[in-house]
mmCIF file of the protein (N, C-alpha, C, O) and its ligand, coordinates in Angstrom:
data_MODEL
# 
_entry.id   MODEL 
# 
loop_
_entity.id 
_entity.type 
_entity.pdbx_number_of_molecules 
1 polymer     1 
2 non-polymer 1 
# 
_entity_poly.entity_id                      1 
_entity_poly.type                           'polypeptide(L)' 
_entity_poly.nstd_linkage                   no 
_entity_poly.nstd_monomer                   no 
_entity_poly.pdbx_seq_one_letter_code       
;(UNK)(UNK)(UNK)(UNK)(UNK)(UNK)(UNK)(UNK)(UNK)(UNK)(UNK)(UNK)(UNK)(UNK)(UNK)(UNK)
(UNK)(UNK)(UNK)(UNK)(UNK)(UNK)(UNK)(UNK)(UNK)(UNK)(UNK)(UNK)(UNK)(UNK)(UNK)(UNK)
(UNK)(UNK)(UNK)(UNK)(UNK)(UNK)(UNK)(UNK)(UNK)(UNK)(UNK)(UNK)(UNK)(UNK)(UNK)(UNK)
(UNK)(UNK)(UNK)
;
_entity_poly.pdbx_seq_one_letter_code_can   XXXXXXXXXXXXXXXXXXXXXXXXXXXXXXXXXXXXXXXXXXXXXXXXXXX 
_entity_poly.pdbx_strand_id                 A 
# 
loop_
_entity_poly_seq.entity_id 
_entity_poly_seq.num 
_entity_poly_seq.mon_id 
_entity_poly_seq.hetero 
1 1  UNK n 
1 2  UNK n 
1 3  UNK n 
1 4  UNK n 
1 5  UNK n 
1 6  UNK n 
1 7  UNK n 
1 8  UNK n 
1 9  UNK n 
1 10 UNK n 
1 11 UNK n 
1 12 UNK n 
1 13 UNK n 
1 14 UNK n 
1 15 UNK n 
1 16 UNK n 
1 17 UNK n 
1 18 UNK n 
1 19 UNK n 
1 20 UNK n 
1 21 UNK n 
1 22 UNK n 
1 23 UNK n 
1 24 UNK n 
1 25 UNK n 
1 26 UNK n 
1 27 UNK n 
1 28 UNK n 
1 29 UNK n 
1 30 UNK n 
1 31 UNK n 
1 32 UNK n 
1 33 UNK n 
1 34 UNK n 
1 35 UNK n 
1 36 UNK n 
1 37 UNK n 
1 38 UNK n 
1 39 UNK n 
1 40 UNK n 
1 41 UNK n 
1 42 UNK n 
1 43 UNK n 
1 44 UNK n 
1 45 UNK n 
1 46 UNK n 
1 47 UNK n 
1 48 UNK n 
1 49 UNK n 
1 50 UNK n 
1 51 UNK n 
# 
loop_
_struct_asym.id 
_struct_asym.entity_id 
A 1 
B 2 
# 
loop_
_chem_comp.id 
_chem_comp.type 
_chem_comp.mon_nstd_flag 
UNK 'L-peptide linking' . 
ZN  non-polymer         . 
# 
_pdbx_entity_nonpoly.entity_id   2 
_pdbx_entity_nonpoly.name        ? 
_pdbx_entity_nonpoly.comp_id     ZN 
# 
_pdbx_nonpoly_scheme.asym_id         B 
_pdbx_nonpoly_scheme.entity_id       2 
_pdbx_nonpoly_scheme.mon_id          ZN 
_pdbx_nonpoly_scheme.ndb_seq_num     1 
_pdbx_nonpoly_scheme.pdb_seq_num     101 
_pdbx_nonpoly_scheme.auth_seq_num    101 
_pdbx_nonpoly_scheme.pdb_mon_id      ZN 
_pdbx_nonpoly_scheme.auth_mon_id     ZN 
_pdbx_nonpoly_scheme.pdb_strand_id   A 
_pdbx_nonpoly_scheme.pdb_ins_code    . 
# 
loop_
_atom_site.group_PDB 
_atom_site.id 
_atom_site.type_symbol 
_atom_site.label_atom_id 
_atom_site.label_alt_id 
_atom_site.label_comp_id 
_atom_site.label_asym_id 
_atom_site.label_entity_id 
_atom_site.label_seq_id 
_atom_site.pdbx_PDB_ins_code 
_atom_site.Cartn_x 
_atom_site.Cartn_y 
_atom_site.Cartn_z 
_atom_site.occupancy 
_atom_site.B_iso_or_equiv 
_atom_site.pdbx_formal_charge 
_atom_site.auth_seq_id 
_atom_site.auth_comp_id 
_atom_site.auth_asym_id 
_atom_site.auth_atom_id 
_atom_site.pdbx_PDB_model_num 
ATOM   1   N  N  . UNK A 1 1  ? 11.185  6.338   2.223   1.00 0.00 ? 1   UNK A N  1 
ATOM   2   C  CA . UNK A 1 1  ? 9.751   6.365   2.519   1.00 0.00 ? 1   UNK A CA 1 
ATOM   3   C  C  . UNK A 1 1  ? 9.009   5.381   1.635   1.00 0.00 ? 1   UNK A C  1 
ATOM   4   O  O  . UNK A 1 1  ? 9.150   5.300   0.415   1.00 0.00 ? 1   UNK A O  1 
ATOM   5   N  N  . UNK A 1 2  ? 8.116   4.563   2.465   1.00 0.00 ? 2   UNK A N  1 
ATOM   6   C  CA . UNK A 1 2  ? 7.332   3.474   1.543   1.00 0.00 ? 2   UNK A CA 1 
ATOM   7   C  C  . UNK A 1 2  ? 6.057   4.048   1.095   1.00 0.00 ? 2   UNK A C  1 
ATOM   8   O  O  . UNK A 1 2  ? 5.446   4.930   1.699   1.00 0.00 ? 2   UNK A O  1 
ATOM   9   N  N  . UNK A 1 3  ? 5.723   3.535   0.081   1.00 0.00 ? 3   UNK A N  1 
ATOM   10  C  CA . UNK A 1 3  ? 4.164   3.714   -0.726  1.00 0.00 ? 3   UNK A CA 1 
ATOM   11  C  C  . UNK A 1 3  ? 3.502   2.535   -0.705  1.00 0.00 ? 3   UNK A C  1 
ATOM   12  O  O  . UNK A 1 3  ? 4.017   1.424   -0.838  1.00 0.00 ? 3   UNK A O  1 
ATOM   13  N  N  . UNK A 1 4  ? 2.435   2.765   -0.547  1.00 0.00 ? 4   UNK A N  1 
ATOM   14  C  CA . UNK A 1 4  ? 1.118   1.549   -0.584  1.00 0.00 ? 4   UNK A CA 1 
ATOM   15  C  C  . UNK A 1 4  ? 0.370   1.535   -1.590  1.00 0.00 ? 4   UNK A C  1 
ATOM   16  O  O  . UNK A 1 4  ? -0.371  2.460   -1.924  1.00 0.00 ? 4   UNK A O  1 
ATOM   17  N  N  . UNK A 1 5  ? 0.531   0.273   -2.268  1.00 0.00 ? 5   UNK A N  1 
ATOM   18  C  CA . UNK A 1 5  ? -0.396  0.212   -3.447  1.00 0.00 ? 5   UNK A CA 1 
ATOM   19  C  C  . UNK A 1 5  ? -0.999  -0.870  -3.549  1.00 0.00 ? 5   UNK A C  1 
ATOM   20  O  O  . UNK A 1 5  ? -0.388  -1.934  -3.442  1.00 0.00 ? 5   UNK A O  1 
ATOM   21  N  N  . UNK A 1 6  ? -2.692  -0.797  -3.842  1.00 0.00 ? 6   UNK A N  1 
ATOM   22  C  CA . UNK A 1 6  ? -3.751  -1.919  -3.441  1.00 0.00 ? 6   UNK A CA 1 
ATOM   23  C  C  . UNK A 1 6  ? -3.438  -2.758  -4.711  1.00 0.00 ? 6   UNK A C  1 
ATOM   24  O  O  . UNK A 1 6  ? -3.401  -2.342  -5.869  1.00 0.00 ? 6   UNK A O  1 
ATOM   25  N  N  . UNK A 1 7  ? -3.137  -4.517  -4.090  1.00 0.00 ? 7   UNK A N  1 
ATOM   26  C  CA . UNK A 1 7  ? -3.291  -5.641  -5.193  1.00 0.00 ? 7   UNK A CA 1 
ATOM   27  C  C  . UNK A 1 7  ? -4.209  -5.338  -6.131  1.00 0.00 ? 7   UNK A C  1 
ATOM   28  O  O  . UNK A 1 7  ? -3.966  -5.835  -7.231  1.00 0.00 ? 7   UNK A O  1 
ATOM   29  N  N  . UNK A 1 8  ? -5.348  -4.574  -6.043  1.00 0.00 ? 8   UNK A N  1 
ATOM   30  C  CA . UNK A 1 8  ? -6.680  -5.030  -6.677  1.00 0.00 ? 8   UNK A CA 1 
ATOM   31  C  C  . UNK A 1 8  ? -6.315  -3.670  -8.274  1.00 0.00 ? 8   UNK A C  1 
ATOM   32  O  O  . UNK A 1 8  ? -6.180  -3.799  -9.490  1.00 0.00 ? 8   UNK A O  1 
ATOM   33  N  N  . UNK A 1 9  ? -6.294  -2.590  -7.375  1.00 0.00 ? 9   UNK A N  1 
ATOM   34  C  CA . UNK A 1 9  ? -6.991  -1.658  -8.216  1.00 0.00 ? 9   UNK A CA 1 
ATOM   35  C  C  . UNK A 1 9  ? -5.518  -1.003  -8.979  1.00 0.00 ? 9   UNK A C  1 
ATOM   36  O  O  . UNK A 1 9  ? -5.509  -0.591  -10.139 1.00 0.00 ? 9   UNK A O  1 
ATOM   37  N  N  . UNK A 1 10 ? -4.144  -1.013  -7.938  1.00 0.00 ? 10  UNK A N  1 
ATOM   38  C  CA . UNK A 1 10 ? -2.737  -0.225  -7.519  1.00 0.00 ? 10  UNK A CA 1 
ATOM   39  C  C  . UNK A 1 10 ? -2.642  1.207   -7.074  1.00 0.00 ? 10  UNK A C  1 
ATOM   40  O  O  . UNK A 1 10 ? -1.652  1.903   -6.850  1.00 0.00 ? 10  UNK A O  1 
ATOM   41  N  N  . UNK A 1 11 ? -4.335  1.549   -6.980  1.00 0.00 ? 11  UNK A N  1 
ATOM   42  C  CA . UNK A 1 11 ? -4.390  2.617   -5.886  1.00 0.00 ? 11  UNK A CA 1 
ATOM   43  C  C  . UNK A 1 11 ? -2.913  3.097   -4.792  1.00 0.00 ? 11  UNK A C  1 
ATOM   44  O  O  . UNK A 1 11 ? -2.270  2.496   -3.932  1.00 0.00 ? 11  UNK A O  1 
ATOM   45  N  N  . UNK A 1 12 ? -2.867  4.165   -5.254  1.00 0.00 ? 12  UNK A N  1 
ATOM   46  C  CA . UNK A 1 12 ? -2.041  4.530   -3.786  1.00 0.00 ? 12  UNK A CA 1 
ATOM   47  C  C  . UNK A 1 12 ? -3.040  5.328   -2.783  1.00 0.00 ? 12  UNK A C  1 
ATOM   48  O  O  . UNK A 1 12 ? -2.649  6.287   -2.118  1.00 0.00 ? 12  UNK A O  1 
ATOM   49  N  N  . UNK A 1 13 ? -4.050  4.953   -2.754  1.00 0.00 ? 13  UNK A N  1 
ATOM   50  C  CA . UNK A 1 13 ? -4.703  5.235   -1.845  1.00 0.00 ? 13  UNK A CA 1 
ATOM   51  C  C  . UNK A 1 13 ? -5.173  4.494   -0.760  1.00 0.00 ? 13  UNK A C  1 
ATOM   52  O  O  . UNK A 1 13 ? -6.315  4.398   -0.309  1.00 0.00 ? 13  UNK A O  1 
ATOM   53  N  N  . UNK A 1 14 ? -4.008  3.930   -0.371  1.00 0.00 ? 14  UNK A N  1 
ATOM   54  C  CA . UNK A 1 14 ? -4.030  3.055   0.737   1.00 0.00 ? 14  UNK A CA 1 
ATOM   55  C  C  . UNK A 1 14 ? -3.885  3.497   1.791   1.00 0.00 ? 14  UNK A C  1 
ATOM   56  O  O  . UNK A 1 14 ? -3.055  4.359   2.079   1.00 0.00 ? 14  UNK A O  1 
ATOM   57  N  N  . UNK A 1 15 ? -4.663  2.982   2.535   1.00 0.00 ? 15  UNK A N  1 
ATOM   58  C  CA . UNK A 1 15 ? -4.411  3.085   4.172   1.00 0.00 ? 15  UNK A CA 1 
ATOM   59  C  C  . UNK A 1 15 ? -4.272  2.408   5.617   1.00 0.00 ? 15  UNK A C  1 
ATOM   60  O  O  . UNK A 1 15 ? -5.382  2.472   6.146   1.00 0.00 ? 15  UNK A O  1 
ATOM   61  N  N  . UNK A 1 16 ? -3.513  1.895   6.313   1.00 0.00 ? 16  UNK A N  1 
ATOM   62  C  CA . UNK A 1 16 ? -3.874  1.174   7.461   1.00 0.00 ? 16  UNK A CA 1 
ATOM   63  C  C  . UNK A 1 16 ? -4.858  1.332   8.468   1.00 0.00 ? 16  UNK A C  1 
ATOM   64  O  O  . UNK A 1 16 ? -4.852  2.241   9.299   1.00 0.00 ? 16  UNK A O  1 
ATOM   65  N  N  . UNK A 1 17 ? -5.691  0.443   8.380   1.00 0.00 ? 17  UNK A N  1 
ATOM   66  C  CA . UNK A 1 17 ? -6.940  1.288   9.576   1.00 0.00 ? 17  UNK A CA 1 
ATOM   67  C  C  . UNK A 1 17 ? -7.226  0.417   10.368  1.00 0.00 ? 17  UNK A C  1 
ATOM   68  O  O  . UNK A 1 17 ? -8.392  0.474   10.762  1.00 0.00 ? 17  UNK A O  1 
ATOM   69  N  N  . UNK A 1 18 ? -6.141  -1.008  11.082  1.00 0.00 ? 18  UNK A N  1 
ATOM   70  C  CA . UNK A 1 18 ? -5.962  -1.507  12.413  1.00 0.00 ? 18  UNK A CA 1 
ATOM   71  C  C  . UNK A 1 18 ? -4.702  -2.010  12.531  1.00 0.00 ? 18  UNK A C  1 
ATOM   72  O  O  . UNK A 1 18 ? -4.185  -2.667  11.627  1.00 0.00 ? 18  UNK A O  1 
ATOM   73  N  N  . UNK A 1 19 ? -4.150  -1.758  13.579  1.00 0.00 ? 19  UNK A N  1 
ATOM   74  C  CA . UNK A 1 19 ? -3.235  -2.334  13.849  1.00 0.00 ? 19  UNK A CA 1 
ATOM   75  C  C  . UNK A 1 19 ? -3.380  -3.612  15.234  1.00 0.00 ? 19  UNK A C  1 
ATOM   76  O  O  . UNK A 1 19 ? -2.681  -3.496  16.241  1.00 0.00 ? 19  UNK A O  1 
ATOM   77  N  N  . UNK A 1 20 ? -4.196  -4.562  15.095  1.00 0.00 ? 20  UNK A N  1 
ATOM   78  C  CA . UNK A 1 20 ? -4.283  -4.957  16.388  1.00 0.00 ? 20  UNK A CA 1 
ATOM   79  C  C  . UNK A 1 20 ? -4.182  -6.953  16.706  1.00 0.00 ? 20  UNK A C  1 
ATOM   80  O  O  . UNK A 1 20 ? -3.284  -7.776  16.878  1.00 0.00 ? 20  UNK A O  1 
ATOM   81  N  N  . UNK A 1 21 ? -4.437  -6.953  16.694  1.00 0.00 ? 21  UNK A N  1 
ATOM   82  C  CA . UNK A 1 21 ? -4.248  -8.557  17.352  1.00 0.00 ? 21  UNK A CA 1 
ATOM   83  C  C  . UNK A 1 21 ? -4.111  -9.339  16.167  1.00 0.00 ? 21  UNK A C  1 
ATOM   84  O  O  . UNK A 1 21 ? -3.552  -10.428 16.298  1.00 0.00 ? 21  UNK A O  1 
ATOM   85  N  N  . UNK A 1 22 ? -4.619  -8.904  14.725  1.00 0.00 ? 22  UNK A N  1 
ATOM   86  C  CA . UNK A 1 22 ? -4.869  -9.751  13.756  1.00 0.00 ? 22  UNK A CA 1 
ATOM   87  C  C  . UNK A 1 22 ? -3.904  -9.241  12.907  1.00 0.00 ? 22  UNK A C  1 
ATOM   88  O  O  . UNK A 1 22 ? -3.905  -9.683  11.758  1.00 0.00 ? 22  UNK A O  1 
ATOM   89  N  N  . UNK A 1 23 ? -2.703  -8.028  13.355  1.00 0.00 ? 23  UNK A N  1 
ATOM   90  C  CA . UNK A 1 23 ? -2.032  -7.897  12.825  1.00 0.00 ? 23  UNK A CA 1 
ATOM   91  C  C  . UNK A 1 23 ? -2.635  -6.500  11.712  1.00 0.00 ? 23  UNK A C  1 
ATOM   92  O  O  . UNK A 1 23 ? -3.769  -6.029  11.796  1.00 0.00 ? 23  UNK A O  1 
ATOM   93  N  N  . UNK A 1 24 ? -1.598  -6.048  10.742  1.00 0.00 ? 24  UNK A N  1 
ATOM   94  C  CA . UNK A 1 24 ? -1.865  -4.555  10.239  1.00 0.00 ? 24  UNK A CA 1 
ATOM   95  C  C  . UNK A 1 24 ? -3.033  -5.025  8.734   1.00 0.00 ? 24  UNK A C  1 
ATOM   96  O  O  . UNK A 1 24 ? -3.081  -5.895  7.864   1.00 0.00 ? 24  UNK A O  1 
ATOM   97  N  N  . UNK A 1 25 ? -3.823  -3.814  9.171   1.00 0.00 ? 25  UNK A N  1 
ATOM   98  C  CA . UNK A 1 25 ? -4.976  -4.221  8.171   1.00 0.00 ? 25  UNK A CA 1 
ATOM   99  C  C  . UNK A 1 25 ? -5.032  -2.747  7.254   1.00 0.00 ? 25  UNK A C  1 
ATOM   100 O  O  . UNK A 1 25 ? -4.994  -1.649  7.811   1.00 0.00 ? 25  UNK A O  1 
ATOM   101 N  N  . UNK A 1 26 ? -5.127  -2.911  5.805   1.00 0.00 ? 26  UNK A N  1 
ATOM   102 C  CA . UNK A 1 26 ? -5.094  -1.914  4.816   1.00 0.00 ? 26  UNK A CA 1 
ATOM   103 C  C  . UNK A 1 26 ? -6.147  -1.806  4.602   1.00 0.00 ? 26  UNK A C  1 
ATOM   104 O  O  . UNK A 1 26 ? -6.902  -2.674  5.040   1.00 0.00 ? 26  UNK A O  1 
ATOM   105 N  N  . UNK A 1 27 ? -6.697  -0.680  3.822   1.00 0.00 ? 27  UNK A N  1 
ATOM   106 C  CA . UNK A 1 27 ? -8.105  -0.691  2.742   1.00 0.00 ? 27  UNK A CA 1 
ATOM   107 C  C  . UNK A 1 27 ? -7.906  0.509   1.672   1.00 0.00 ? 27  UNK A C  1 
ATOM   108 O  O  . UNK A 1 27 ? -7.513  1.643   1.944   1.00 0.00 ? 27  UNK A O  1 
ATOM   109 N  N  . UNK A 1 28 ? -8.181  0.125   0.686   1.00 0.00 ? 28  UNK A N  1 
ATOM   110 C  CA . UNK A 1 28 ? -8.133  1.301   -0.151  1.00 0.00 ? 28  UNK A CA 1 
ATOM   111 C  C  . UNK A 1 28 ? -9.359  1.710   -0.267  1.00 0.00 ? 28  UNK A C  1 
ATOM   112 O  O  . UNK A 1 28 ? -10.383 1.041   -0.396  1.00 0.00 ? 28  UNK A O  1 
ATOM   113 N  N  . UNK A 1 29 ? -9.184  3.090   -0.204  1.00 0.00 ? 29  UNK A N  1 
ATOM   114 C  CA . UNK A 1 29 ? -10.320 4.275   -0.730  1.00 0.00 ? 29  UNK A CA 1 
ATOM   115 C  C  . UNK A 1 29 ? -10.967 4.053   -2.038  1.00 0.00 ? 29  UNK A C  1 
ATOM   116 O  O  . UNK A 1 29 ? -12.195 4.066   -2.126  1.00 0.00 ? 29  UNK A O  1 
ATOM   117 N  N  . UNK A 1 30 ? -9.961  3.784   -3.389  1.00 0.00 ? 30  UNK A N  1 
ATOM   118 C  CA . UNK A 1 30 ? -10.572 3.487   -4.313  1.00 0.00 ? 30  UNK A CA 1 
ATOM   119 C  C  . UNK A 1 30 ? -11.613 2.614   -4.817  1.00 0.00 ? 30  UNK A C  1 
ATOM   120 O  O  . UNK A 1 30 ? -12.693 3.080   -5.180  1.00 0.00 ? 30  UNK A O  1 
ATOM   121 N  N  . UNK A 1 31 ? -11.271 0.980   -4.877  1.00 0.00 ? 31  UNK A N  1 
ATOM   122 C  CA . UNK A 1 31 ? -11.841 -0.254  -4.898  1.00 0.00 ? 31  UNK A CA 1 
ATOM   123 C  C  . UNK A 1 31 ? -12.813 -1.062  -3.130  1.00 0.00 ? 31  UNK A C  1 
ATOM   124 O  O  . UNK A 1 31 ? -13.775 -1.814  -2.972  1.00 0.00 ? 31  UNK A O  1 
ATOM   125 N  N  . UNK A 1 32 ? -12.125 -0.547  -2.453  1.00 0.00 ? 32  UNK A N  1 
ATOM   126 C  CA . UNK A 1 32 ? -12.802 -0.930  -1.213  1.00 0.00 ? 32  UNK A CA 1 
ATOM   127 C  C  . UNK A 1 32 ? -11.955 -2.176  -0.890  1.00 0.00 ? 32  UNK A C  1 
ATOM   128 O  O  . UNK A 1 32 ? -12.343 -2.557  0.215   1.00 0.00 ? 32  UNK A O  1 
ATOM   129 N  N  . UNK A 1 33 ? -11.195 -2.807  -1.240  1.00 0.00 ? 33  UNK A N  1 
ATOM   130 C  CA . UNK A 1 33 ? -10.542 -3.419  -0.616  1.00 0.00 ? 33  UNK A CA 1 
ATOM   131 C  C  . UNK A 1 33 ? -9.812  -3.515  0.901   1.00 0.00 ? 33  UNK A C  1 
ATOM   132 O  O  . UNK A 1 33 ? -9.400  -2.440  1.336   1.00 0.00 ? 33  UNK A O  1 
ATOM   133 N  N  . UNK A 1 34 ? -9.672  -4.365  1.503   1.00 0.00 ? 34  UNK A N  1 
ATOM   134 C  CA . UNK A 1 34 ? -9.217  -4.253  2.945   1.00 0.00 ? 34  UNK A CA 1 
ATOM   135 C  C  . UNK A 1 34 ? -8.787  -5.634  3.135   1.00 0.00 ? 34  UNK A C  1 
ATOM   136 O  O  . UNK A 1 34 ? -9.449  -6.538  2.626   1.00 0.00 ? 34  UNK A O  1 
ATOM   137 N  N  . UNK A 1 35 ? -7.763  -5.877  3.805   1.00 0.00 ? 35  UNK A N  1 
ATOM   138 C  CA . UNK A 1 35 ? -7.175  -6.981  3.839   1.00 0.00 ? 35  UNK A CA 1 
ATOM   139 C  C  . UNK A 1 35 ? -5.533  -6.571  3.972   1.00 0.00 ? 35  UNK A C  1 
ATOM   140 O  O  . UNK A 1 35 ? -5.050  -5.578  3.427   1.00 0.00 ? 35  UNK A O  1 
ATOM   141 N  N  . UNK A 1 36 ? -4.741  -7.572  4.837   1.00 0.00 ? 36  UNK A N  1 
ATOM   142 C  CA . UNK A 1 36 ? -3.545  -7.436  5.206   1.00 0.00 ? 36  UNK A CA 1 
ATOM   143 C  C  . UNK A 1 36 ? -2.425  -7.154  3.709   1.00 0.00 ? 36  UNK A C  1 
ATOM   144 O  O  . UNK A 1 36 ? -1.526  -6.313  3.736   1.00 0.00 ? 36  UNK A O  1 
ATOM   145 N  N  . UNK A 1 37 ? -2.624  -7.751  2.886   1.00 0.00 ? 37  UNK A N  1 
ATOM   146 C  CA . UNK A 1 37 ? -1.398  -7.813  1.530   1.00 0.00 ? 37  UNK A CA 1 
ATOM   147 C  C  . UNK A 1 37 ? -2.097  -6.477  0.582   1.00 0.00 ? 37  UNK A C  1 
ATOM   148 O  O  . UNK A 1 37 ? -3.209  -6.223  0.120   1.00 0.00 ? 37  UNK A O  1 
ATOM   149 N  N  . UNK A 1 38 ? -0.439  -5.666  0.604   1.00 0.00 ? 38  UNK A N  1 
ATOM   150 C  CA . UNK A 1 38 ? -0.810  -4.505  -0.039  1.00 0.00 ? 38  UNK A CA 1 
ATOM   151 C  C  . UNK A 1 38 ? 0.640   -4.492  -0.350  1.00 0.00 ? 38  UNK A C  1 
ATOM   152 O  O  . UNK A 1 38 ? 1.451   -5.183  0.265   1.00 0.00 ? 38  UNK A O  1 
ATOM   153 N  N  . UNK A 1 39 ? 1.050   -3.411  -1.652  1.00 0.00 ? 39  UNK A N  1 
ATOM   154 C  CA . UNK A 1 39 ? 2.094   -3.756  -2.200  1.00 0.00 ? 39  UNK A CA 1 
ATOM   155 C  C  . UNK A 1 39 ? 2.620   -2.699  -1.886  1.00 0.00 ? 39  UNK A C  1 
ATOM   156 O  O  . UNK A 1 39 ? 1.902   -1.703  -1.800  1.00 0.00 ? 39  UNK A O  1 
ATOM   157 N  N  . UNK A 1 40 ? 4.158   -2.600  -1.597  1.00 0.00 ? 40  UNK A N  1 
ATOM   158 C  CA . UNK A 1 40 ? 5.080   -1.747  -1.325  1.00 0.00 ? 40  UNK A CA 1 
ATOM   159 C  C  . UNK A 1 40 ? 5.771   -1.345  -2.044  1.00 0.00 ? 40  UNK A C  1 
ATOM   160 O  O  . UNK A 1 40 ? 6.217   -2.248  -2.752  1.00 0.00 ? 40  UNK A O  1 
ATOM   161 N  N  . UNK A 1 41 ? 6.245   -0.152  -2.345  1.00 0.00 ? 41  UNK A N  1 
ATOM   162 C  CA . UNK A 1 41 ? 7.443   0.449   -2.973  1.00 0.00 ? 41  UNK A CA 1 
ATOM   163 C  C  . UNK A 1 41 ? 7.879   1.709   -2.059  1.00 0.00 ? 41  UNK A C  1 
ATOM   164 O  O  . UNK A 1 41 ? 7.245   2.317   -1.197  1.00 0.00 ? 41  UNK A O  1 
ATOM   165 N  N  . UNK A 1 42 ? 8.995   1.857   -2.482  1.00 0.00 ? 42  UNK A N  1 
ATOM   166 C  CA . UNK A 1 42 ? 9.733   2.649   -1.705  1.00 0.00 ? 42  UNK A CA 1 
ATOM   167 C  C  . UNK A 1 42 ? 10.507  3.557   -3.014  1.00 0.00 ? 42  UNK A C  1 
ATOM   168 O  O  . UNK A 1 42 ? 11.134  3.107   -3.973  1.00 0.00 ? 42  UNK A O  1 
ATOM   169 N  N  . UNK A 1 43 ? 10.260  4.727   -2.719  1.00 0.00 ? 43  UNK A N  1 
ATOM   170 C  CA . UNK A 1 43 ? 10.207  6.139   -3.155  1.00 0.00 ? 43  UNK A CA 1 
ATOM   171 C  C  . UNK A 1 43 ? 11.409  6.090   -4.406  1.00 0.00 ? 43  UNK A C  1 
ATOM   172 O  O  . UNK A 1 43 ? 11.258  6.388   -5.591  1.00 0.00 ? 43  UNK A O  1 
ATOM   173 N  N  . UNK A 1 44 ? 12.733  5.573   -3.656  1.00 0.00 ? 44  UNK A N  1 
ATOM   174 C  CA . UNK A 1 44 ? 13.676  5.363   -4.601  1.00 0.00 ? 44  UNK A CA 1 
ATOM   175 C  C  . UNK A 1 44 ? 14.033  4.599   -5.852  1.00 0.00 ? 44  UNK A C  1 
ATOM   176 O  O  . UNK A 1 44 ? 14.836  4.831   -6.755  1.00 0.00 ? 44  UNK A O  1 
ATOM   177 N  N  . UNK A 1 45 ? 13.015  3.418   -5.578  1.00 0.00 ? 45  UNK A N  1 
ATOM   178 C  CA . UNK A 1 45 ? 13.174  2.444   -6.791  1.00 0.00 ? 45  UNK A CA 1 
ATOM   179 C  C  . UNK A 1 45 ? 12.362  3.165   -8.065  1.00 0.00 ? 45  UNK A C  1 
ATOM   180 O  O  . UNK A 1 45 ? 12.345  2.539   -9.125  1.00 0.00 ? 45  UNK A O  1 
ATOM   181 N  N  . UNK A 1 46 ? 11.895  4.063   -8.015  1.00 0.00 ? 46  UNK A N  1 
ATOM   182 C  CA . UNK A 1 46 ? 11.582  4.782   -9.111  1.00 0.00 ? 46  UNK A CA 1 
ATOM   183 C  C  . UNK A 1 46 ? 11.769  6.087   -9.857  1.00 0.00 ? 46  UNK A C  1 
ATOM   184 O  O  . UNK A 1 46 ? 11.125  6.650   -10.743 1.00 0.00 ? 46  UNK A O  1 
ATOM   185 N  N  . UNK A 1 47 ? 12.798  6.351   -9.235  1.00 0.00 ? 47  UNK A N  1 
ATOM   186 C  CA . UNK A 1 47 ? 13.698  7.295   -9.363  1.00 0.00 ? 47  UNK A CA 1 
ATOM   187 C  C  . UNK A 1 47 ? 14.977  6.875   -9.589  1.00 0.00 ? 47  UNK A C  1 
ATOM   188 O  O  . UNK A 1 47 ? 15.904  7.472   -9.042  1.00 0.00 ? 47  UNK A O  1 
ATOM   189 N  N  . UNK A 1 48 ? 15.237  5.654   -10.529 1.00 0.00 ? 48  UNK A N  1 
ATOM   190 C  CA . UNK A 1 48 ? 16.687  5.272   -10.651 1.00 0.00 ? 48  UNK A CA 1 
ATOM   191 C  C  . UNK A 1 48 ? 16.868  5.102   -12.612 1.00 0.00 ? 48  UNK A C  1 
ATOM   192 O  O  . UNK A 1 48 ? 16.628  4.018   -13.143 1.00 0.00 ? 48  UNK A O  1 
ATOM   193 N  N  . UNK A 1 49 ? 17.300  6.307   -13.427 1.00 0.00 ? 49  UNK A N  1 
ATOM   194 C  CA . UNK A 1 49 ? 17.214  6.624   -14.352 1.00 0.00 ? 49  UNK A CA 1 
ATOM   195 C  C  . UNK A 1 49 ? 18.752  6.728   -14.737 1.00 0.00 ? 49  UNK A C  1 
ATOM   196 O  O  . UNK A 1 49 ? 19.303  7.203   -15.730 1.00 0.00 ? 49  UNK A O  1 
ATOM   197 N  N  . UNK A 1 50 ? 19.245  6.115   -13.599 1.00 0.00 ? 50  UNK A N  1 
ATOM   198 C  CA . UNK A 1 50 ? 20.567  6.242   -14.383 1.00 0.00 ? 50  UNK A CA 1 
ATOM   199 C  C  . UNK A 1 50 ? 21.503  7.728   -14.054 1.00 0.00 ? 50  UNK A C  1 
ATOM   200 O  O  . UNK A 1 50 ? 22.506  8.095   -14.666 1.00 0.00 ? 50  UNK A O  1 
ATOM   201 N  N  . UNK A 1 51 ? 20.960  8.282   -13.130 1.00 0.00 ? 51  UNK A N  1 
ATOM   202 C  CA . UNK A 1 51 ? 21.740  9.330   -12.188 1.00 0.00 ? 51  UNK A CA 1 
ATOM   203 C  C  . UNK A 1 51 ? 22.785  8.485   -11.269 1.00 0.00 ? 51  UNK A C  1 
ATOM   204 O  O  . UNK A 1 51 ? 23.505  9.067   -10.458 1.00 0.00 ? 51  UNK A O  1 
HETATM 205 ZN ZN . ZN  B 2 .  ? -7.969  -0.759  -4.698  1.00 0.00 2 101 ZN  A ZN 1 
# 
């Protein structure tokens, strides 16, 4: 499972709120940002401690 985290603020309070001709558009709740580049992680890369 991926997580969204805003360039600006690293809010994970990201959200997609179009998906349409211009392609997938984010905005965070926090900073107000909106715009396509938002940073990804995925659940596991932070959970690797050496288990
Ligand atoms: Zn933000």
């Amino acid at each position: 499972m991926k997580r969204l985290h805003c360039p600006i603020c690293n809010s994970t309070e990201v959200y997609p709120i179009a998906g349409g001709y211009i392609g997938c558009i984010y905005r965070c709740k926090r900073c107000g940002y909106r715009g396509a580049l938002v940073v990804e992680y995925n659940d596991e890369d932070e959970g690797r401690d050496g288990r």
